[in-house]
C-alpha positions in Angstrom: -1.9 21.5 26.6 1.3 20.4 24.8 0.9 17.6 22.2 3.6 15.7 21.1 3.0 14.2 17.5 5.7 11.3 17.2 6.0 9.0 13.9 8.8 5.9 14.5 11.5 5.8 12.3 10.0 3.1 10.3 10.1 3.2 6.2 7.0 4.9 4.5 6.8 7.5 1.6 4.0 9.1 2.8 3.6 11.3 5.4 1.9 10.2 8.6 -1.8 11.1 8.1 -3.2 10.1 11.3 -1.1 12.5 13.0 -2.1 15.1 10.6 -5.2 15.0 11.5 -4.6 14.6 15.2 -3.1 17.9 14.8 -5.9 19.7 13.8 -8.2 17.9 16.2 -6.1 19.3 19.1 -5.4 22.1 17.5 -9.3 22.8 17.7 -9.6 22.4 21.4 -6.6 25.1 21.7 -3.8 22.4 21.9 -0.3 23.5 20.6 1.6 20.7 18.6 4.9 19.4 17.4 5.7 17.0 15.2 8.8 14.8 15.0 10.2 11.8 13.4 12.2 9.0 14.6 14.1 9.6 18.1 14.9 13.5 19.2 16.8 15.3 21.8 14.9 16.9 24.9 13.6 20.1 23.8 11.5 23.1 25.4 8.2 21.7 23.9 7.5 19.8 27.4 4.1 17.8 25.9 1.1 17.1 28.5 0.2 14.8 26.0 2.3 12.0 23.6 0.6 10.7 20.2 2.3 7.7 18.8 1.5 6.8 15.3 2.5 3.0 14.1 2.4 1.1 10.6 2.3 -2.5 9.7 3.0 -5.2 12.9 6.7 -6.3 11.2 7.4 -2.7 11.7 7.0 -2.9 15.6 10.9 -2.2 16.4 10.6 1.5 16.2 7.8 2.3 17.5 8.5 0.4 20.3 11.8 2.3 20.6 9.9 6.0 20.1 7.8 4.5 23.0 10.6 4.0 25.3 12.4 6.8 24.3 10.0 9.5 24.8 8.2 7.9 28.2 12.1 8.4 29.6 12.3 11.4 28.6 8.8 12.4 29.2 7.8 10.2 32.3 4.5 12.8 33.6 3.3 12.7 29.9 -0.2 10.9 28.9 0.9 9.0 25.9 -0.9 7.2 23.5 -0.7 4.6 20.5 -2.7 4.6 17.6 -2.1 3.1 13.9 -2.3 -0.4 12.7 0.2 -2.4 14.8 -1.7 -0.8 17.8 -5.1 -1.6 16.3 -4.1 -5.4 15.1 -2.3 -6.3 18.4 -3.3 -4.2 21.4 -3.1 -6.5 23.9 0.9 -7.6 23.8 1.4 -3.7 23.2 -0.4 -3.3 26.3 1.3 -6.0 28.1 4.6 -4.8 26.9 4.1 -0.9 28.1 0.8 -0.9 31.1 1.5 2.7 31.0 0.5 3.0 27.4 -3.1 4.4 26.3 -3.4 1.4 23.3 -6.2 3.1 20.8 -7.6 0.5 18.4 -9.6 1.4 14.9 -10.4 5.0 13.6 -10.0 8.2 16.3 -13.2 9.1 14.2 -13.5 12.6 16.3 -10.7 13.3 14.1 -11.2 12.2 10.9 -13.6 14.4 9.8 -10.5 17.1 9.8 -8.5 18.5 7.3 -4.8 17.0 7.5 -2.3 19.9 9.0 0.1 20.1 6.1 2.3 22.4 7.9 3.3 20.5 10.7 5.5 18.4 8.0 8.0 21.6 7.8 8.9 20.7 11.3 10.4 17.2 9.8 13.2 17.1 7.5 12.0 14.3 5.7 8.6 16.1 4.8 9.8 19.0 3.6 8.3 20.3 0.7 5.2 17.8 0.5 2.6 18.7 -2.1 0.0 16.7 -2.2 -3.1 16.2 -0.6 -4.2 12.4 1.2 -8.0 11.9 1.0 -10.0 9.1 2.1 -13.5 9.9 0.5 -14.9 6.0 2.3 -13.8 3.9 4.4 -14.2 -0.1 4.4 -15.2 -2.4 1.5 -17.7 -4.7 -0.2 -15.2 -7.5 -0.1 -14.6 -9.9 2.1 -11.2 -11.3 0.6 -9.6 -14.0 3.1 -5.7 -12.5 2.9 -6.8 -8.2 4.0 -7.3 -6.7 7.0 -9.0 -3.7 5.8 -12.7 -5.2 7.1 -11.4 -5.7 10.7 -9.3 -2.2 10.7 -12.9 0.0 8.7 -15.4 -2.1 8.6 -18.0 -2.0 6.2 -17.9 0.3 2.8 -18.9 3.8 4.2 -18.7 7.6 3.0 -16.4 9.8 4.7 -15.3 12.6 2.7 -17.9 12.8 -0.8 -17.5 16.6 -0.6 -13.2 15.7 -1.7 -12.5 19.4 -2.9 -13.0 20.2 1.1 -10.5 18.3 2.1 -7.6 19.0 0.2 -5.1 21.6 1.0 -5.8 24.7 -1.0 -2.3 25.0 -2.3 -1.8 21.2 -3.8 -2.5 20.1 -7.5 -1.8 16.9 -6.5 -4.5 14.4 -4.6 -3.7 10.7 -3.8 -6.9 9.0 -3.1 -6.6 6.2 -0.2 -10.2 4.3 -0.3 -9.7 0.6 -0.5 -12.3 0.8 -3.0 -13.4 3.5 -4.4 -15.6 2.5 -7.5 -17.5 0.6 -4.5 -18.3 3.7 -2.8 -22.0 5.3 -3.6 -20.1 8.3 -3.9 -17.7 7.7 -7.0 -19.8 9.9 -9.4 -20.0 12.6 -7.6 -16.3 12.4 -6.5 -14.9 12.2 -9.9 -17.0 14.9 -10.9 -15.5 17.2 -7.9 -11.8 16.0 -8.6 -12.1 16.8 -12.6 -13.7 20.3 -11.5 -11.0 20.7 -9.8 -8.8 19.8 -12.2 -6.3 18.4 -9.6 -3.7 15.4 -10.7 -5.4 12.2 -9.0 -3.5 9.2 -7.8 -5.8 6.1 -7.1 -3.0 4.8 -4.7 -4.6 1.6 -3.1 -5.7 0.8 -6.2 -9.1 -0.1 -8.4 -11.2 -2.9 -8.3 -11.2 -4.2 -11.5 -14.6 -5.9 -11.1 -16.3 -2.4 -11.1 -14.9 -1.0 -13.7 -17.7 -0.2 -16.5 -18.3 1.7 -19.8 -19.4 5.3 -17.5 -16.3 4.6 -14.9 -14.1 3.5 -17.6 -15.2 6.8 -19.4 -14.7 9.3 -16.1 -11.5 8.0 -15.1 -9.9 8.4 -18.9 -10.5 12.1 -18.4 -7.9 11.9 -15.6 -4.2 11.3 -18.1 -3.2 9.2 -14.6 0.2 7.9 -15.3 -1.1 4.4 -14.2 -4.3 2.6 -13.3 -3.4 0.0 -10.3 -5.8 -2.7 -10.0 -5.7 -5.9 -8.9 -5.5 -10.1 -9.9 -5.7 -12.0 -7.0 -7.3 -15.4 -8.3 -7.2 -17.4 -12.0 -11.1 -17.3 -11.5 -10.7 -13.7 -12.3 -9.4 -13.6 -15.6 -12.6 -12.6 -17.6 -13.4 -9.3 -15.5 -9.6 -8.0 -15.4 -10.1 -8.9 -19.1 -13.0 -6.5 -19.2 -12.1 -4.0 -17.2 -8.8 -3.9 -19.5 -10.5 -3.5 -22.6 -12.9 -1.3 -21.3 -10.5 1.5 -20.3 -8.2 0.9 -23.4 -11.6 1.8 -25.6 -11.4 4.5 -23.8 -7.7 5.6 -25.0 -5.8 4.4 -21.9 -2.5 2.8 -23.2 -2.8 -1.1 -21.5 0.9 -0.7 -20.7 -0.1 2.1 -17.9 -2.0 -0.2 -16.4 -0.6 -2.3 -13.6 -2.3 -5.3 -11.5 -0.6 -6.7 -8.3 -0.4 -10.1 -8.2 -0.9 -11.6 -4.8 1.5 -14.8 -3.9 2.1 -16.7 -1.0 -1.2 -16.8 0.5 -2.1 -19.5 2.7 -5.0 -19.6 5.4 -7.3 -22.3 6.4 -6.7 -24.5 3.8 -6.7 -21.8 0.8 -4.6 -20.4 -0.7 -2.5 -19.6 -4.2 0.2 -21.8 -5.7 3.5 -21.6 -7.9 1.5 -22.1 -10.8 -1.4 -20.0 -10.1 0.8 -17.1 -10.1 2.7 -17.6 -13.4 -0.6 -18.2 -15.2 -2.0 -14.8 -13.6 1.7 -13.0 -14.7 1.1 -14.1 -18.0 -2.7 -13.4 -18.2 -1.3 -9.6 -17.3 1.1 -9.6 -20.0 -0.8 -10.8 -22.7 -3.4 -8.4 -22.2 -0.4 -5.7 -22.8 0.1 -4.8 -18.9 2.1 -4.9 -16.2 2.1 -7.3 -13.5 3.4 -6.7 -10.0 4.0 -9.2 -7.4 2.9 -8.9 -4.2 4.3 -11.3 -1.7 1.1 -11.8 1.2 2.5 -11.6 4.6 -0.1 -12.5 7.7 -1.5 -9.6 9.2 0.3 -10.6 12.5 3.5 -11.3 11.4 6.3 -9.6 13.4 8.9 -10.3 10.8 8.8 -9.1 6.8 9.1 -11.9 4.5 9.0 -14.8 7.5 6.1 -16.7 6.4 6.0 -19.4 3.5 3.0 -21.0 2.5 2.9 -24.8 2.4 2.2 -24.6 -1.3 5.8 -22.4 -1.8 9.2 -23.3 -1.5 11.8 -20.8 0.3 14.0 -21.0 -3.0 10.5 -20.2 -5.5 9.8 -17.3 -3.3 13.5 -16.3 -3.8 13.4 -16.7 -7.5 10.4 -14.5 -7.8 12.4 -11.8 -5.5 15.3 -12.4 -7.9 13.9 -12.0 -11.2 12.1 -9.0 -10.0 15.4 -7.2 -9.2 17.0 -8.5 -12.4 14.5 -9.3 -15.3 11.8 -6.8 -14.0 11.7 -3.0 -13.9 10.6 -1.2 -10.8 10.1 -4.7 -9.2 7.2 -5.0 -11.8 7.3 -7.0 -15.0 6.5 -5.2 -18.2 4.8 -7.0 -21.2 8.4 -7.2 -22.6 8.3 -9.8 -25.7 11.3 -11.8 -24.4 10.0 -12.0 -21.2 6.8 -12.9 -22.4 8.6 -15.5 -24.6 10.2 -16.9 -21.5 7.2 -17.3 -19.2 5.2 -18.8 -21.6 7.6 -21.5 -23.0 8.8 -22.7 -19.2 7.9 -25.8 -17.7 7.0 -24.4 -14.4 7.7 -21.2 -12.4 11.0 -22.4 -11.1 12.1 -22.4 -14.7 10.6 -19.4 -15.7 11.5 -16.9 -13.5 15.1 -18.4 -12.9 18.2 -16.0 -14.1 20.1 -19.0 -15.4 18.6 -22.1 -17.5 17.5 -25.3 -15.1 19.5 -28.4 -15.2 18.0 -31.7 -14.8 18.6 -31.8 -11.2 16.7 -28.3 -10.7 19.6 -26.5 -10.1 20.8 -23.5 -12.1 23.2 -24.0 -14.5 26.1 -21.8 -14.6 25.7 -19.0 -17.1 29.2 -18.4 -19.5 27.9 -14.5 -20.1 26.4 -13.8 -17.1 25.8 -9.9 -17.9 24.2 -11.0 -21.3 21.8 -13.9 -19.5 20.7 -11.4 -16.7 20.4 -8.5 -18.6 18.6 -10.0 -22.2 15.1 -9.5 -21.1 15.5 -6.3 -19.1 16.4 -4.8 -22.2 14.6 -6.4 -24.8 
């Protein structure tokens, strides 16, 4: 059979794993495979089969538009969606397109395989991509009320502890996608692997700060990653981000290549985190000598990026954070910079602190006279 391997034109920077892996599964059974991106012309490559990758559920416009693009063009063709959006909402997918196969979770027959790197020369965009995607588990020990990762994986599981396996034999470069690795039974034995391998290692979702210890703290030194991504969801957490921060500068990692997102805008059932939460968890980040990055929550059905407001936000708060990042930050993030520091820490509330301009008494910005100088002060300081 012909297999069609199609990934929307939706904004990622990584390539489209699931795919990847599709494309050895078939591959296996003596299926031949293409790979696009985005919308294409007919072609000779007349597929038997169609396998259509998706992302996040606000991200639904192109894959609905790869889905009615390529049943036109392919109208015989068995095609099939698989991803998150599919996984999260199936049935309006299904409603929406009857003829669609709507696959929700893991396709764990191929999991188990090694990504097929090559099929990324077949897409401009890919081009040149050097470095491997692992998931050694899947799942997690938490249970936080604001991820979807439990109802999309489940419970913390091994998948991959043999890692050296599963990366390409031609990459120095690994990103690791567990949603938490320390968590995972295998985590010794992994790190051991990687550092025999002596590949560069990219903890890209992150490490939970509440595992970190003296031996983990230790292994994952050894690594000279350019930053450590963790996390500071809730005020209550202050003493183990505190620890685990201490614990890996003992070890010689400088604190400012060590990053925590800072979750904002949650809201469900009743819970959820408030203006002031959030500037007290900034500052917690920066006086410990890291950087803090805000991450704006979004429901896991929202059909829209950056619709919802919590009840506990204003429009114009969630703005001034959006702001500030763009003009105070760096990267989006905020830096332990001393005059940024300075400026949190002496506000009266979040709207004044991470406003561009000073507050008047009506809550308004004031007009600035040197607007270069009072946007650019703390960005450079």
């Amino acid at each position: 059979m012909n297999v069609l391997l199609v990934e929307p034109d939706y904004y990622t920077r990584y390539p489209p794993l699931g795919l990847m892996k599709l494309a050895s599964y078939h591959r296996s059974r003596g299926n031949r495979v293409q790979l696009v991106r985005g919308i294409t012309n007919e072609s000779q490559f007349k597929p038997d089969v169609i396998e259509v990758t998706s992302l996040f559920t606000y991200a639904w416009k192109p894959v609905h538009k790869a889905i009615e693009k390529y049943h036109s063009l392919y109208p015989e063709a068995r095609m099939r969606l698989g991803g998150i959006y599919a996984s999260l909402l199936p049935g309006p997918i299904k409603e929406r397109f009857p003829f669609l196969d709507v696959h929700v979770g893991l396709f764990k027959e191929a999991d188990s395989y090694l990504p097929a790197y090559d099929i990324l020369e077949q897409v401009d965009k890919w081009k040149g991509w050097d470095t491997s995607i692992v998931f050694t588990s899947r799942g997690c020990i938490r249970k936080c009320p604001f991820c979807v990762v439990p109802k999309m994986e489940g419970k913390l599981h091994s998948v991959a502890p043999d890692v050296h396996n599963y990366i390409h034999p031609n990459h120095k470069k690994v990103i690791l996608w567990d949603n938490n690795f320390l968590a995972s039974p295998d985590w010794r034995s992994v790190l051991t692997d990687l550092k025999g391998g002596g590949w560069k290692v990219d903890f890209n979702q992150g490490l939970d700060a509440r595992m970190i210890d003296e031996e983990k703290a230790a292994l994952l030194a050894e690594f000279k990653m350019p930053m450590i991504r963790m996390a500071y969801d809730w005020v209550g957490q202050k003493d183990e981000i505190t620890n685990a921060v201490d614990l890996l500068a003992d070890q010689g990692i400088k604190r400012r290549n060590i990053l925590f997102y800072c979750l904002y805008n949650f809201f469900s059932e009743g819970v959820g985190d408030d203006p002031s939460s959030f500037l007290q968890r900034t500052i917690d980040v920066l006086d410990l000598g890291c950087v803090s990055y805000p991450m704006r929550y979004e429901p896991w059905d929202s059909l829209q990026k950056n619709s919802f407001i919590s009840p506990l936000w204003t429009a114009q708060q969630l703005e001034l954070i959006a702001k500030a990042r763009r003009v105070i930050g760096f990267g989006g993030a905020f830096p332990p910079y001393e005059g940024l520091m300075n400026k949190l820490k002496n506000a009266s509330g979040l709207d004044e602190a991470f406003s561009i301009r000073p507050i008047q008494a009506d809550g308004d910005e004031a007009p600035c006279a040197d607007v270069d100088h009072c946007d650019s002060t703390l960005s450079h300081s």
